[in-house]
Biopython code that builds the backbone (N, CA, C, O; Angstrom):
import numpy as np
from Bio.PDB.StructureBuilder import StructureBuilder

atoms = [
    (1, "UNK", "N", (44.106, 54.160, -2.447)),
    (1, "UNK", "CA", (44.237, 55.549, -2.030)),
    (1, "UNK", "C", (43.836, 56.463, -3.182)),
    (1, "UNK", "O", (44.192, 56.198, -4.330)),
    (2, "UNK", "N", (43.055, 57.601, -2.876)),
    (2, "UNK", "CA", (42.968, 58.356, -3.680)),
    (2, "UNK", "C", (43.361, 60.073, -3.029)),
    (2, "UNK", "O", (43.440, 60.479, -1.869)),
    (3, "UNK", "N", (43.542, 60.774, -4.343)),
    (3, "UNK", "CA", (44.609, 61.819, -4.101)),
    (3, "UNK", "C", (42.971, 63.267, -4.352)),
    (3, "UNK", "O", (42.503, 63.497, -5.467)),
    (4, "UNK", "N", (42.570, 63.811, -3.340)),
    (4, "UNK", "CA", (42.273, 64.996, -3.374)),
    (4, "UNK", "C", (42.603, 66.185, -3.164)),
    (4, "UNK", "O", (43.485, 66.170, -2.305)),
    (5, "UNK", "N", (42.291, 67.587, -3.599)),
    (5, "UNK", "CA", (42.639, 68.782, -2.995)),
    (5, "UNK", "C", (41.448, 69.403, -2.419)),
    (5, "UNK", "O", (40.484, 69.734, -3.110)),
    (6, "UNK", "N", (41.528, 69.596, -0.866)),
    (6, "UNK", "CA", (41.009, 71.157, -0.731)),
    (6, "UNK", "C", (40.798, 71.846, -1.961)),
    (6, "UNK", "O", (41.520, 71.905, -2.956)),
    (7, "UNK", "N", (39.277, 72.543, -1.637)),
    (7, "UNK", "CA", (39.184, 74.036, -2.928)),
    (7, "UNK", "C", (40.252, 74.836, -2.675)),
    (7, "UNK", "O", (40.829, 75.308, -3.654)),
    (8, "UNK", "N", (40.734, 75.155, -1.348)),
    (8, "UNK", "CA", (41.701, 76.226, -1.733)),
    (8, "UNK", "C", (43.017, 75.710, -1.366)),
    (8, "UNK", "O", (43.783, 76.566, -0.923)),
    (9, "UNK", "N", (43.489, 74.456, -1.446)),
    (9, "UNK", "CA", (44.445, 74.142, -1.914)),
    (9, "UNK", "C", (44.750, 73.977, -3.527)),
    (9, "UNK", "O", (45.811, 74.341, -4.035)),
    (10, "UNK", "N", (43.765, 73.431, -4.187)),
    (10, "UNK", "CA", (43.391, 73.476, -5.569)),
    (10, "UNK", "C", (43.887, 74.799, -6.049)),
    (10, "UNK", "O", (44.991, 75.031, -6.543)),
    (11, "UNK", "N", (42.665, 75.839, -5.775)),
    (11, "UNK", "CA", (43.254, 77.281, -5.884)),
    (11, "UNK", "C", (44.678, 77.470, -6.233)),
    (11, "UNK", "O", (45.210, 77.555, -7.340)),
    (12, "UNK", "N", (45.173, 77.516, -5.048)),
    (12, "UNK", "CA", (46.577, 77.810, -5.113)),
    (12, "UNK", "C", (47.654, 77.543, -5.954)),
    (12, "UNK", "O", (48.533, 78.257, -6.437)),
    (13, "UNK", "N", (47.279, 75.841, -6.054)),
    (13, "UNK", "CA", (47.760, 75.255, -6.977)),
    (13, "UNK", "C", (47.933, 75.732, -8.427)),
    (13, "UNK", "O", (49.011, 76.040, -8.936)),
    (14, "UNK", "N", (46.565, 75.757, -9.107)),
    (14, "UNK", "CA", (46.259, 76.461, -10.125)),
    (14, "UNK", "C", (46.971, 77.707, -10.212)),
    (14, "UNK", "O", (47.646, 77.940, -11.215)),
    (15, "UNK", "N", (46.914, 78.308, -9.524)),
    (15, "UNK", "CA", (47.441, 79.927, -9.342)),
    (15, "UNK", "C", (48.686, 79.951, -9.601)),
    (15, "UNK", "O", (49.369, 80.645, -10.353)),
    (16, "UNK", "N", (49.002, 78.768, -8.600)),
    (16, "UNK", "CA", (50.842, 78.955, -9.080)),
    (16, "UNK", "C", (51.454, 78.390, -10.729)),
    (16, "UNK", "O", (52.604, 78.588, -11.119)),
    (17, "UNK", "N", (50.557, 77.789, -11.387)),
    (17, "UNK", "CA", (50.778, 77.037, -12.223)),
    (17, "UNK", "C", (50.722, 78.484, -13.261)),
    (17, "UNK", "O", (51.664, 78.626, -14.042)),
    (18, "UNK", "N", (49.802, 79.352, -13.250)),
    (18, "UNK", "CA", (49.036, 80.071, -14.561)),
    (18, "UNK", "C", (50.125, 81.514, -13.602)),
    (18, "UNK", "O", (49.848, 82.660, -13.956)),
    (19, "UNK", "N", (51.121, 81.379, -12.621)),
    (19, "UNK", "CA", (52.292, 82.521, -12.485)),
    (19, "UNK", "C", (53.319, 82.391, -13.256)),
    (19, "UNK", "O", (53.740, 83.169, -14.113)),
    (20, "UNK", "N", (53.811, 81.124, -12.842)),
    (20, "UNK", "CA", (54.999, 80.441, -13.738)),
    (20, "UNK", "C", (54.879, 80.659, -15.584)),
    (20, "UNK", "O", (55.711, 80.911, -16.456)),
    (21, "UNK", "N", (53.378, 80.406, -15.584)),
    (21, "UNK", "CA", (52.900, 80.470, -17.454)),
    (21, "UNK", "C", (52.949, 82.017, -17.620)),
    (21, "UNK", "O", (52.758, 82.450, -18.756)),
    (22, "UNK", "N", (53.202, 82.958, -16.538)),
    (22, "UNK", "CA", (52.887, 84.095, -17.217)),
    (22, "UNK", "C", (54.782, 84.346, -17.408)),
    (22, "UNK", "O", (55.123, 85.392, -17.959)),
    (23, "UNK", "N", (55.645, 83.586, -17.043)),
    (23, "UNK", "CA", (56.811, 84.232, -17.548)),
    (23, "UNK", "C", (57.478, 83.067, -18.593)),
    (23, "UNK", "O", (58.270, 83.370, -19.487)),
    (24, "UNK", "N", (57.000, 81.630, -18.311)),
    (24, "UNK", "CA", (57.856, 80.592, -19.408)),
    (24, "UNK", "C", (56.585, 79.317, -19.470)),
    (24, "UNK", "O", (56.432, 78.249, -18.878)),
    (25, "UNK", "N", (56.022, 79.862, -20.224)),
    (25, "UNK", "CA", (54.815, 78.873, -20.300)),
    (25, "UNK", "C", (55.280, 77.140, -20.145)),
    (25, "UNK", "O", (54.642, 76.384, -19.413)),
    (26, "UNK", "N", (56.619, 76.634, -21.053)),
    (26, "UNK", "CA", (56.784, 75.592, -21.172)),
    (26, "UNK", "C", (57.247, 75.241, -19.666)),
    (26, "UNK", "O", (56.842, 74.115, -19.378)),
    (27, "UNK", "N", (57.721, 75.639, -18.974)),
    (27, "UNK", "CA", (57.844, 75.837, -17.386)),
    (27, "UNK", "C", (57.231, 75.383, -16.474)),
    (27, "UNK", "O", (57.536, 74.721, -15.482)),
    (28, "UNK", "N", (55.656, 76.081, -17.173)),
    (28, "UNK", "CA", (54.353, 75.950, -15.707)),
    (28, "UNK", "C", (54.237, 74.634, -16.402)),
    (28, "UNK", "O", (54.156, 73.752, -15.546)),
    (29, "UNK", "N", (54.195, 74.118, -17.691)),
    (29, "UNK", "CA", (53.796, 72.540, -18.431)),
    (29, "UNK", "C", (54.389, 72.006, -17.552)),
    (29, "UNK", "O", (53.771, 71.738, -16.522)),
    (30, "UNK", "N", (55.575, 71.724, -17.654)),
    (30, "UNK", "CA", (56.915, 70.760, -17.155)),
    (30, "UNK", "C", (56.696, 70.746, -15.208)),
    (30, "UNK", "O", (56.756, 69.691, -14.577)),
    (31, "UNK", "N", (56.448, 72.123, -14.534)),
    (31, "UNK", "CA", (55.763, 71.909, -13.128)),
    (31, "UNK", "C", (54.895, 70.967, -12.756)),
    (31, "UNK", "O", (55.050, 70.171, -11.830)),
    (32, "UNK", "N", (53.653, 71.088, -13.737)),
    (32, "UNK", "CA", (52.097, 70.857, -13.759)),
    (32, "UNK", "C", (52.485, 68.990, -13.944)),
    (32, "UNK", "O", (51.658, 68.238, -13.428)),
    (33, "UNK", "N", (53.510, 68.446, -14.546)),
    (33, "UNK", "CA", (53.409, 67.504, -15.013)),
    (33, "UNK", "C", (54.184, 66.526, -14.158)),
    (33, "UNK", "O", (54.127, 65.300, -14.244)),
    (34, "UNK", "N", (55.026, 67.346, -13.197)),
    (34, "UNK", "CA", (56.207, 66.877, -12.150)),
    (34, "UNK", "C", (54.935, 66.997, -11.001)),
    (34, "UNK", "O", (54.451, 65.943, -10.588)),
    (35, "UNK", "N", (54.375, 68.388, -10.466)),
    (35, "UNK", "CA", (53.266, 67.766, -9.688)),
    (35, "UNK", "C", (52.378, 66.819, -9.526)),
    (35, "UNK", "O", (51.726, 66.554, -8.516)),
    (36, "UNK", "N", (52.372, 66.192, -10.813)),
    (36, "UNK", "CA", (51.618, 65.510, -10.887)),
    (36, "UNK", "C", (51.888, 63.940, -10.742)),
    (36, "UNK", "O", (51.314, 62.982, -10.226)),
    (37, "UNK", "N", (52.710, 64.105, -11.251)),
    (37, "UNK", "CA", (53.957, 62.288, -11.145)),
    (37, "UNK", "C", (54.169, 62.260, -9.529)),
    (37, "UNK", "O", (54.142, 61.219, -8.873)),
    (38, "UNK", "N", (54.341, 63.287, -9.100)),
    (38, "UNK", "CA", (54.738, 62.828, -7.429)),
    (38, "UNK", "C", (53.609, 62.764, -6.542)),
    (38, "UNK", "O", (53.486, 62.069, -5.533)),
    (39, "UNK", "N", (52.688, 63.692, -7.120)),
    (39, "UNK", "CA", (51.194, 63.634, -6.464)),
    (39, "UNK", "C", (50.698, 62.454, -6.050)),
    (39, "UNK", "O", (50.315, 62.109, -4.931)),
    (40, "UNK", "N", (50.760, 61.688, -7.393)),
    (40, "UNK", "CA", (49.947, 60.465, -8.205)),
    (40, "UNK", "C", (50.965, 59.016, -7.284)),
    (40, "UNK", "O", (50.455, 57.919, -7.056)),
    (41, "UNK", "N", (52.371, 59.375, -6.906)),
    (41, "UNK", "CA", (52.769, 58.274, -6.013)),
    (41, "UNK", "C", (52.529, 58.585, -4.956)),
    (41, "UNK", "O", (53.300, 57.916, -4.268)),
    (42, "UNK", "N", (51.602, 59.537, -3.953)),
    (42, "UNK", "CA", (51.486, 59.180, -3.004)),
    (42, "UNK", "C", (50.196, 58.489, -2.964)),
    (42, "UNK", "O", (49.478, 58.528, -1.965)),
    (43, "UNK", "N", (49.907, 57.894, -3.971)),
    (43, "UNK", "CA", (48.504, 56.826, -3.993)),
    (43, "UNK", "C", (48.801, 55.581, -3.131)),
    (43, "UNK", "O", (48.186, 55.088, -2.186)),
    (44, "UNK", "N", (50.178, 55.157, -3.890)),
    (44, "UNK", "CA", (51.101, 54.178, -3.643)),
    (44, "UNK", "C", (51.639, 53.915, -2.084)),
    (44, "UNK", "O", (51.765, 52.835, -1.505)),
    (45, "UNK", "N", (51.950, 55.444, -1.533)),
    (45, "UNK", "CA", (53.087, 55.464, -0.624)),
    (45, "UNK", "C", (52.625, 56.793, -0.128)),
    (45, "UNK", "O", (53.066, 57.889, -0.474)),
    (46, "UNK", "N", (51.814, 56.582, 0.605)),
    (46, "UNK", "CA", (51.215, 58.032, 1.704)),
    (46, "UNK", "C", (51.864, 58.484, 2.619)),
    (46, "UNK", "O", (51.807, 59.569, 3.198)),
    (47, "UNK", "N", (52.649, 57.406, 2.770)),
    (47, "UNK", "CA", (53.343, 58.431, 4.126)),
    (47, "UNK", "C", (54.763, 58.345, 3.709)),
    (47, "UNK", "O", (55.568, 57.847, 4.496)),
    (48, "UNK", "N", (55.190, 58.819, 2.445)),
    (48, "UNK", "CA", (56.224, 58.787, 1.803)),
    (48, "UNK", "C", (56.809, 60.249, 1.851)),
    (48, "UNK", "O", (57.998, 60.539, 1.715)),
    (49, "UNK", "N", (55.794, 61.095, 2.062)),
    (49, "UNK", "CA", (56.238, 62.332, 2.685)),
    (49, "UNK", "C", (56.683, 62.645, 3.524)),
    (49, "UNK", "O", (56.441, 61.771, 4.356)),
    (50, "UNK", "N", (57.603, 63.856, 4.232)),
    (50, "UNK", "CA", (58.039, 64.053, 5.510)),
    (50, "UNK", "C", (57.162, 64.830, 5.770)),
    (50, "UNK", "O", (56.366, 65.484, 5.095)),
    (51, "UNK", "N", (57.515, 64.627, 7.591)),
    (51, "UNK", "CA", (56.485, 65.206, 8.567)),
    (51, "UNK", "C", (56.867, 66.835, 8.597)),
    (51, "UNK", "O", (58.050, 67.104, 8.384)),
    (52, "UNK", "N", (56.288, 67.524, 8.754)),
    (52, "UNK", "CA", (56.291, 69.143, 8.805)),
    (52, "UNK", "C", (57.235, 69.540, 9.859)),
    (52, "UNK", "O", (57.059, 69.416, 11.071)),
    (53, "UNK", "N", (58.616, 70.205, 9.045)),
    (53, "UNK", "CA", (59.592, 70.240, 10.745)),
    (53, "UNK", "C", (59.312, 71.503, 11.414)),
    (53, "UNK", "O", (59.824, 71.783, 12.498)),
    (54, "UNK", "N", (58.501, 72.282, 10.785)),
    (54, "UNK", "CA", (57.960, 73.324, 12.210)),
    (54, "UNK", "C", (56.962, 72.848, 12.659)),
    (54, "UNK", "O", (56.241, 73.570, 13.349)),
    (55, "UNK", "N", (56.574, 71.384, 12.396)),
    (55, "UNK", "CA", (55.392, 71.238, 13.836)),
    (55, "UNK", "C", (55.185, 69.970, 13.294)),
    (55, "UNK", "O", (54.442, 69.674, 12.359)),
    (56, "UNK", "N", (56.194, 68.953, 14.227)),
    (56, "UNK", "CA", (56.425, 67.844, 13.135)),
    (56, "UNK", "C", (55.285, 66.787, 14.516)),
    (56, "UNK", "O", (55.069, 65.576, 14.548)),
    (57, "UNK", "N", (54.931, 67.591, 15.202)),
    (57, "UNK", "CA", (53.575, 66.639, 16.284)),
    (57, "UNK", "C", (52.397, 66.639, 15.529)),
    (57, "UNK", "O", (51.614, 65.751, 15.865)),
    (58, "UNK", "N", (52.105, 67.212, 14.803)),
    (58, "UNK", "CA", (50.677, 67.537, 13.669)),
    (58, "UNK", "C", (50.319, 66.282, 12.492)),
    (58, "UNK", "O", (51.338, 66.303, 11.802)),
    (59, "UNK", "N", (49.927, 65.820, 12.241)),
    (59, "UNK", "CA", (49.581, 64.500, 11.526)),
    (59, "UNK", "C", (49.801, 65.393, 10.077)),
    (59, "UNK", "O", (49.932, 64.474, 9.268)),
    (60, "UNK", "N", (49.871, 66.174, 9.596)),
    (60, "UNK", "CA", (50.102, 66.781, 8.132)),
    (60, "UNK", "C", (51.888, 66.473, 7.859)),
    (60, "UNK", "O", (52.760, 66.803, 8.663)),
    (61, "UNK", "N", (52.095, 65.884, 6.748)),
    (61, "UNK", "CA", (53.243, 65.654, 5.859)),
    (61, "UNK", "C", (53.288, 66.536, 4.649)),
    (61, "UNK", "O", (52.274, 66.987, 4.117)),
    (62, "UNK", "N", (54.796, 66.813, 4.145)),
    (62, "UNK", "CA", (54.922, 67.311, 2.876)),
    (62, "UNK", "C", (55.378, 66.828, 2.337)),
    (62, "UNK", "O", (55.931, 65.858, 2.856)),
    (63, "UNK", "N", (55.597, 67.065, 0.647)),
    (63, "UNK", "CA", (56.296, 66.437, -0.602)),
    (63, "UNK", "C", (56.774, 68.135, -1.172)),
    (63, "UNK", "O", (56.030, 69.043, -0.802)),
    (64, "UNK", "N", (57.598, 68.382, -1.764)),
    (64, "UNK", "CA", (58.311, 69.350, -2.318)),
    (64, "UNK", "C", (58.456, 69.531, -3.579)),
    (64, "UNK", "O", (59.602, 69.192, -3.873)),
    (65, "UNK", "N", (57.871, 69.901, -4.505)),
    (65, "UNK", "CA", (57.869, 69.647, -5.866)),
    (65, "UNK", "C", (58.441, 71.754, -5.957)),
    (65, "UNK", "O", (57.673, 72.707, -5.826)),
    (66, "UNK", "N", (60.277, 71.816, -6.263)),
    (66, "UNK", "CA", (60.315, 73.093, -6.304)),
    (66, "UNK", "C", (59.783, 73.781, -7.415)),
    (66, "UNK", "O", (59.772, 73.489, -8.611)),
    (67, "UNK", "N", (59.232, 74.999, -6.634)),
    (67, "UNK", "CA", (59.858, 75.873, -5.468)),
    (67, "UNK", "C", (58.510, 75.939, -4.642)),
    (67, "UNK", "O", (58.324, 76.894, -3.888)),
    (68, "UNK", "N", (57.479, 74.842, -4.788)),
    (68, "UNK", "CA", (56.502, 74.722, -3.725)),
    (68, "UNK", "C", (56.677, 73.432, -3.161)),
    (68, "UNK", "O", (57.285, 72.425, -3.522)),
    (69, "UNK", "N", (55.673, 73.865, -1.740)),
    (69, "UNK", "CA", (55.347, 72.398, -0.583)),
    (69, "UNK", "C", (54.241, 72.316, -0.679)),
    (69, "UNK", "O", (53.557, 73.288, -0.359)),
    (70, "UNK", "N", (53.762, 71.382, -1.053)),
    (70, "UNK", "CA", (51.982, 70.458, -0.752)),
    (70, "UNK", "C", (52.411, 69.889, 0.569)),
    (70, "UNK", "O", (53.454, 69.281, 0.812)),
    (71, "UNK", "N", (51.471, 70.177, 1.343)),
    (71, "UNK", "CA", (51.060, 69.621, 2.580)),
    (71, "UNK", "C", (49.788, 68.895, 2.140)),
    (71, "UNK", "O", (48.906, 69.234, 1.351)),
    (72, "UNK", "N", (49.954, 67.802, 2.880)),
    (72, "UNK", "CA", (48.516, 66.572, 2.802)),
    (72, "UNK", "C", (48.578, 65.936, 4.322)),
    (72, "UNK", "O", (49.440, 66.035, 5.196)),
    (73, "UNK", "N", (47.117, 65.132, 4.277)),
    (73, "UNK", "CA", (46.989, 64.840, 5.063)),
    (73, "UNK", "C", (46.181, 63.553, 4.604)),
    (73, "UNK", "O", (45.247, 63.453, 3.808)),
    (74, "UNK", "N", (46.763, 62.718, 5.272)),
    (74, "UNK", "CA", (46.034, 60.760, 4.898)),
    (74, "UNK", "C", (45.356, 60.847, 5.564)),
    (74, "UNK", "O", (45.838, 61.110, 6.666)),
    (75, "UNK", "N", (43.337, 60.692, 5.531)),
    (75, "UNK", "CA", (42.630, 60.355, 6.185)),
    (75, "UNK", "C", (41.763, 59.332, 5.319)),
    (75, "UNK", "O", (41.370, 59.693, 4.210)),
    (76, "UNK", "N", (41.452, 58.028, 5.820)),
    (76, "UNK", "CA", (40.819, 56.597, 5.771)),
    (76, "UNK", "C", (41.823, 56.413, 4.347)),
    (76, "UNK", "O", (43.054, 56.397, 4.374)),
    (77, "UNK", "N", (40.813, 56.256, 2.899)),
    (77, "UNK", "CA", (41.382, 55.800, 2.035)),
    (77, "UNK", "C", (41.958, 57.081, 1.193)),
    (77, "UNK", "O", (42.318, 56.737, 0.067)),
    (78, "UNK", "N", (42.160, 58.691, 1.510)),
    (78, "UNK", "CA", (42.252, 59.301, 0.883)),
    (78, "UNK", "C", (43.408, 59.955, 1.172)),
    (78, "UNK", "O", (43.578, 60.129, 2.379)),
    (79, "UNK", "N", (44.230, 60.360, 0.475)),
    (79, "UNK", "CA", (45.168, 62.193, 0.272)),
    (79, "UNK", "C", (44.999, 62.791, 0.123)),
    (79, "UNK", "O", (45.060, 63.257, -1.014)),
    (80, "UNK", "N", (44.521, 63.529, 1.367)),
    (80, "UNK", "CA", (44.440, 65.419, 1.085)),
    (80, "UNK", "C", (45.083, 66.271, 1.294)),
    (80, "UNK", "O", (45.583, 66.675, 2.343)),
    (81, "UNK", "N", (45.141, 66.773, -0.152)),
    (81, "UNK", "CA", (46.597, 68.029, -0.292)),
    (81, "UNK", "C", (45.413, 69.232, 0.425)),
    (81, "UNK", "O", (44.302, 69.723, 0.227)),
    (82, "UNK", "N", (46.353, 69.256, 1.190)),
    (82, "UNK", "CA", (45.363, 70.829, 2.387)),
    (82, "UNK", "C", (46.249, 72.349, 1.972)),
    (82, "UNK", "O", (45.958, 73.517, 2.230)),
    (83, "UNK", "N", (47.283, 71.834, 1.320)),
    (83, "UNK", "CA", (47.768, 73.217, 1.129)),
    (83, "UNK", "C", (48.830, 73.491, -0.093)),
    (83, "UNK", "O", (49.139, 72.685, -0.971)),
    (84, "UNK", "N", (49.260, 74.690, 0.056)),
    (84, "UNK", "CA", (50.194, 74.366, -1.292)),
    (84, "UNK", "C", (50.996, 75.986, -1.032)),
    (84, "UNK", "O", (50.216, 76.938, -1.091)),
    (85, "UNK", "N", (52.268, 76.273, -0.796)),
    (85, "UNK", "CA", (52.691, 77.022, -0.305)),
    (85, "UNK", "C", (53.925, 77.217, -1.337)),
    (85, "UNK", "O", (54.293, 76.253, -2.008)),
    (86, "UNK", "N", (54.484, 78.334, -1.440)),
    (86, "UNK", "CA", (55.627, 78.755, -2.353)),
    (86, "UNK", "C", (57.030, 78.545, -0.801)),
    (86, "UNK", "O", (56.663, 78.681, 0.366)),
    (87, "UNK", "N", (58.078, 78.315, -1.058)),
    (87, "UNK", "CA", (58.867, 77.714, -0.241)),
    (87, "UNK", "C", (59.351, 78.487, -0.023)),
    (87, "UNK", "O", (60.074, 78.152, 0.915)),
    (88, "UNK", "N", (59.547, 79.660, -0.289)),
    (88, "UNK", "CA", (59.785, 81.324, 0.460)),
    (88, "UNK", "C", (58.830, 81.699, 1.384)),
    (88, "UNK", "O", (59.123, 82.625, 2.141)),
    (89, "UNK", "N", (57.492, 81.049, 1.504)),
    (89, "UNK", "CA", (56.725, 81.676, 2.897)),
    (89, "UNK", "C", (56.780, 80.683, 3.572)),
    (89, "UNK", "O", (57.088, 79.512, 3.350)),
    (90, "UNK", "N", (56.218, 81.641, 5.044)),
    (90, "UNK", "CA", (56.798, 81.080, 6.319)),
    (90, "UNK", "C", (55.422, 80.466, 6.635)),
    (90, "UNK", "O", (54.380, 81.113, 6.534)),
    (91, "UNK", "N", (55.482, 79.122, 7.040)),
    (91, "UNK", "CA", (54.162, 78.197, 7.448)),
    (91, "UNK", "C", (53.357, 78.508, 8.799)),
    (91, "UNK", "O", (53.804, 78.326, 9.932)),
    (92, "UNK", "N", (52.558, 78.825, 8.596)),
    (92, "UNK", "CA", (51.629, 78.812, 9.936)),
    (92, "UNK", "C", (51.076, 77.773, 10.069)),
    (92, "UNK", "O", (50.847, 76.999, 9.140)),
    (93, "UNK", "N", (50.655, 77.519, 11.709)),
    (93, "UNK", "CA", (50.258, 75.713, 11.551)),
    (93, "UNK", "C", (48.742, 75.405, 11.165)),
    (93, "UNK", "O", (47.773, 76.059, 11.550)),
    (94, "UNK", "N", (48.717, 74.356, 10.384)),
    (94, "UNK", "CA", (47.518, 73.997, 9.646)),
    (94, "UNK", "C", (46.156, 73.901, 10.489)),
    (94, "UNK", "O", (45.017, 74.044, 10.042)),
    (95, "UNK", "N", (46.567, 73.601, 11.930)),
    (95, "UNK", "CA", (45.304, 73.530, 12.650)),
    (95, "UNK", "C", (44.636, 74.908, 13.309)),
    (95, "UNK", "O", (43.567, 74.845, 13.917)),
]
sb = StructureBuilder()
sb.init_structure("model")
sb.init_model(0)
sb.init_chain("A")
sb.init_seg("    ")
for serial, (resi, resn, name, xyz) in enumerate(atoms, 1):
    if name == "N":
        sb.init_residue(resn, " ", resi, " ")
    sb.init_atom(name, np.array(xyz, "f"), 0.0, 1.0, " ", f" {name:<3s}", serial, name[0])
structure = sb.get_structure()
């Protein structure tokens, strides 16, 4: 399995990383590095995520790394993080 992002899941990602650095830099490090450890096991364990409970019929799962949700989606040999949301907004459905 390999772990990709959407460009504008990427985006986001990034974005949230260089918000956090604008108030405790060692912060967005310690995020960036926890996203990344949990990212990196869904190589392992893809469907180790839960299913989306506002629209848990949709083939997209999340992982929670606070105070964001990556949404992905397992297609053939890959993980694609399709999104990346701050856990204060309200999800609209991915399709």
């Amino acid at each position: 399995m390999r772990i990709r992002f959407t460009p504008t899941a990427r985006r986001t990602f990034l974005e949230a990383i260089a918000y956090i650095r604008e108030e405790d830099p060692a912060a967005a490090q310690r995020f960036r590095k926890r996203a990344e450890k949990i990212l990196h096991r869904l190589e392992d364990f893809p469907e180790s995520g839960r299913y989306l409970p506002e629209f848990p019929d949709l083939p997209y799962r999340e992982v929670i790394i606070k105070p964001y949700r990556f949404f992905y989606r397992v297609k053939s040999q890959t993980v694609w993080i399709v999104a990346v949301w701050h856990s204060a907004q309200l999800v609209d459905s991915p399709e």
